[in-house]
N, C-alpha and C positions, 0 to 999 in steps of 0.2 A: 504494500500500500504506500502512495505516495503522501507525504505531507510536509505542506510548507505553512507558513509562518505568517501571510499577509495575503488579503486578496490578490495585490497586483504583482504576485509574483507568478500568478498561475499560468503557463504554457501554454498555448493553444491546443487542444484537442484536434485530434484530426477526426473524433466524433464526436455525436451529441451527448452533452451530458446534463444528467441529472440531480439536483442539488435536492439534500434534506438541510435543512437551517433551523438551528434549534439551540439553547445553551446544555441541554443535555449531562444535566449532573445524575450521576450513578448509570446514564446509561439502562434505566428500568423500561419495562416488560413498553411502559406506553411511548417511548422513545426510541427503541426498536420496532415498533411498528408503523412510527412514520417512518424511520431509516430502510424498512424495512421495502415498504409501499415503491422508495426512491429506486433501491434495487431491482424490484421487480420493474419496473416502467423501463430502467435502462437497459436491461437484460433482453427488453423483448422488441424494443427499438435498434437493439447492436448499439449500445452507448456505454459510458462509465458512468457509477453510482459516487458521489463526492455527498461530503459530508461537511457543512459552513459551521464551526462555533468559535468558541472566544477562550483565550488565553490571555490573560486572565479572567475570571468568571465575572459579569458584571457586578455581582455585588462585592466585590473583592475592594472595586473603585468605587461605586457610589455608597458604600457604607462600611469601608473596613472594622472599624471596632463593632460593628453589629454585624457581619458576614456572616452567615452560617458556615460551619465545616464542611469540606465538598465530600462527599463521598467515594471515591476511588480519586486517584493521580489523572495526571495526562496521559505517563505511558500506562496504565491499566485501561484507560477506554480507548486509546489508540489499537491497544492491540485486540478488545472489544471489536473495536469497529474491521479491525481485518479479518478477523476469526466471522465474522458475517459476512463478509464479501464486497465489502466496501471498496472503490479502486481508491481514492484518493481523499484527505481530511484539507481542510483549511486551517487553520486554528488563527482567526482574527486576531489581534490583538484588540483590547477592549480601551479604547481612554475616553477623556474626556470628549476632546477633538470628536472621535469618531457618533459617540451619543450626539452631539450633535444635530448631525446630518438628517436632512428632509428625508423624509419616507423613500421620494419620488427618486430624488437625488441618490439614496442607498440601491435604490432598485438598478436603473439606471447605470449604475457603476459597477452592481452585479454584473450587467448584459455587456458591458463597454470590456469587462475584463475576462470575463469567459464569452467570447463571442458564438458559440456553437452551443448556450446554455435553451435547453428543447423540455427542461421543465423545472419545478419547483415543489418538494411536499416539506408540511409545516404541522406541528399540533393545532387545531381549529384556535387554540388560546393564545398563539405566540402572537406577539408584539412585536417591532421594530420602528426606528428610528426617531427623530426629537419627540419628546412629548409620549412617547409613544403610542405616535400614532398613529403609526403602519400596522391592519391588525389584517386577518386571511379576506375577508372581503374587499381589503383595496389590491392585495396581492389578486387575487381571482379577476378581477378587473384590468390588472395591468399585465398579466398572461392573456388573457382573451385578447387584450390589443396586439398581442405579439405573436400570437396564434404555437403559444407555448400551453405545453403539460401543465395542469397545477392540482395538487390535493391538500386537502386542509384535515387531515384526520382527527375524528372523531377521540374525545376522551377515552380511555382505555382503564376500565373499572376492576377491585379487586375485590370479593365481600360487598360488593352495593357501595362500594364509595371510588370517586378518583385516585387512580395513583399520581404517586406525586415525591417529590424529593421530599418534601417537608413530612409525608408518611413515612416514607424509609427511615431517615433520619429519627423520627421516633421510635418507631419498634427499635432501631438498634440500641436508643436510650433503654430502652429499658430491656434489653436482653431478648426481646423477642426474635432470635434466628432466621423462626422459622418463617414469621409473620416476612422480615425485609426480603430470605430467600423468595418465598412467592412473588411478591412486588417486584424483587429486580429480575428474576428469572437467572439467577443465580449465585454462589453466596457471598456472601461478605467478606472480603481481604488484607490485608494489610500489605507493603512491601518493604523492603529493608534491607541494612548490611549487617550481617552478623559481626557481631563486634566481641572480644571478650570481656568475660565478668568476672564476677567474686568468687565462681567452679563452686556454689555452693549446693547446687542440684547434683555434682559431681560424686560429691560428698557424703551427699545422701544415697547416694548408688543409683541418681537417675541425672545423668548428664543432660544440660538442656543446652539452645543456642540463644545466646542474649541478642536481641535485634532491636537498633535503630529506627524507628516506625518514619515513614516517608509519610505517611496520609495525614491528614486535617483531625481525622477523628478516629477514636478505636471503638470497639463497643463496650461495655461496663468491665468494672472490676470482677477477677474470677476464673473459671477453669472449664475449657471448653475442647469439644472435641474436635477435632482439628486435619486438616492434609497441608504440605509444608511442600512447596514446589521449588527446583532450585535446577534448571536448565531443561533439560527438560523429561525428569524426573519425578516425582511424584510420592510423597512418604503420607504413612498414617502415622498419628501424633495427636497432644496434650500439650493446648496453649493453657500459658499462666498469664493474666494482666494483673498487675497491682503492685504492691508497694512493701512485700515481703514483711510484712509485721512483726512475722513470728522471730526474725533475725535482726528488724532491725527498725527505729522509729525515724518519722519525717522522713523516710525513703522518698525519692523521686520515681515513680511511676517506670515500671519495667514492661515489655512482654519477653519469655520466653518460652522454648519450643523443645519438647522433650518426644523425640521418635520412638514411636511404641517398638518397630521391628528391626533397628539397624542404628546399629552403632559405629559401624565400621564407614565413618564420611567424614572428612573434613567440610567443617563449612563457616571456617572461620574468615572473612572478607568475602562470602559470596553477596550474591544479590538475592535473595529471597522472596515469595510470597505466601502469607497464612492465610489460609482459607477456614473460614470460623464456621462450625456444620452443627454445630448447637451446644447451645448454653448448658453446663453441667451444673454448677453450684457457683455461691459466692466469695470472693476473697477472704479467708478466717483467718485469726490468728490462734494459734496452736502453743498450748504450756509448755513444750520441747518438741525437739526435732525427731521424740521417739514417737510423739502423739503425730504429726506432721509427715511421718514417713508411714505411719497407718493410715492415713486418710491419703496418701498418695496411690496405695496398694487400691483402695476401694473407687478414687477417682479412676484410674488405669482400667478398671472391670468394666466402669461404667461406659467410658468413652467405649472400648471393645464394642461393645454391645451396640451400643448408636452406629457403629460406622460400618456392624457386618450385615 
């Protein structure tokens, strides 16, 4: 998949292509369906499927100390977006400058910069340019003038309610898995570099990988059952979040990754990712390390169980 860094760096196609334009945080179930709708169209015109959003997320710029945490990185839905069959991403840059720009003006310099651009899909809700207020009805008007493709997809519901970033991000507050699982259509991650620690899982006679968290947000404190990806490999495993109580006070906030079946891996400076497959329990502290290495014995059974 190609992806470049600003509209007007896009190449000319020597076919038509099809754009989805969305801010597309987590990448959930109703954001692969517009992406989705885009593929299908360019597939069956002989086109390529591109994918417009923003780097940084606009709320990053127009409200940093109140942003919400995005839920996955860039490269986690980049490689999202390939692993679906996307040919190519945009990734805008978001400023001031750019909010700006007239609706008309944004469109406009869509078509002036992908000149072989032969359609447009959007969630029926998105918004663009000053004011905002470019919404799928001005977009369906200024495709019909151009005698371009356009779809405005339909909300996409889970349980009777919209999905939504602002949904996922709750269930993950509060530990519900399975509830984000559903909504994003698949699960929850974290990426990172294993870095060394204090070998104190070592100790206990269960070696884990200390990691670095690259994401915005984790999900709660606690012990969950887990697969630990590391090129292109694949382990079952027991993530920890939390602050080691039982060893030690005003901890700053760790996860690490204890491999149920294999020991035998370095994976100290790799590049990791934890995929969170359900909540086990919550972060305790334990009267010693003898009470602490029982309850690791009974977490261990438990995970088993979830992930066979």
């Amino acid at each position: 998949m190609k992806i470049i860094h600003a509209l007007e760096e896009f190449h000319e196609s020597k076919t038509p292509v099809i754009l989805a334009a969305g801010c597309f945080d987590g990448l959930h179930i109703g954001h692969t369906a517009v992406i989705q709708k885009a593929i299908d169209r360019a597939r069956a015109i002989g086109g390529e499927a591109w994918v417009f959003t923003f780097d940084p997320h606009p709320a990053k710029v127009l409200m940093p100390d109140r942003a919400p945490p995005l839920i996955f990185t860039t490269e986690q839905q980049s490689r999202q977006l390939q692993q679906m069959g996307v040919d190519g991403c945009i990734l805008q840059p978001f400023t001031i400058e750019f909010m700006k720009q007239e609706p008309l003006d944004f469109f406009d310099n869509l078509c002036t910069c992908i000149p072989k651009l032969a359609g447009i899909s959007v969630g029926e809700d998105w918004s663009f340019g000053r004011n905002r207020a470019g919404n799928a009805a001005l977009l369906t008007k200024l495709c019909n003038e151009r005698g371009m493709w356009f779809n405005a997809h339909e909300a996409v519901c889970w349980q009777a309610e919209r999905v939504s970033s602002t949904r996922i991000r709750e269930a993950i507050k509060l530990g519900h898995m399975n509830d984000a699982i559903s909504m994003l259509g698949r699960p929850i991650s974290t990426i990172g570099i294993v870095e060394h620690g204090e070998k104190i899982g070592r100790k206990l006679g269960y070696p884990t990988a200390n990691i670095a968290p690259e994401n915005d947000m984790l999900p709660p404190r606690g012990i969950y059952a887990a697969k630990l990806r590391v090129g292109q490999e694949t382990y079952t495993a027991a993530a920890y979040i939390g602050h080691r109580g039982t060893f030690h006070e005003n901890e700053p906030q760790v996860l690490e990754v204890y491999l149920l079946d294999t020991t035998d891996i370095d994976l100290y400076g790799q590049h990791v990712e934890v995929s969170y497959i359900e909540y086990i329990r919550g972060d305790e502290v334990f009267e010693d390390a003898d009470k602490l290495k029982d309850q690791i014995v009974r977490d261990i059974e438990a995970i088993r169980r979830t992930l066979s």
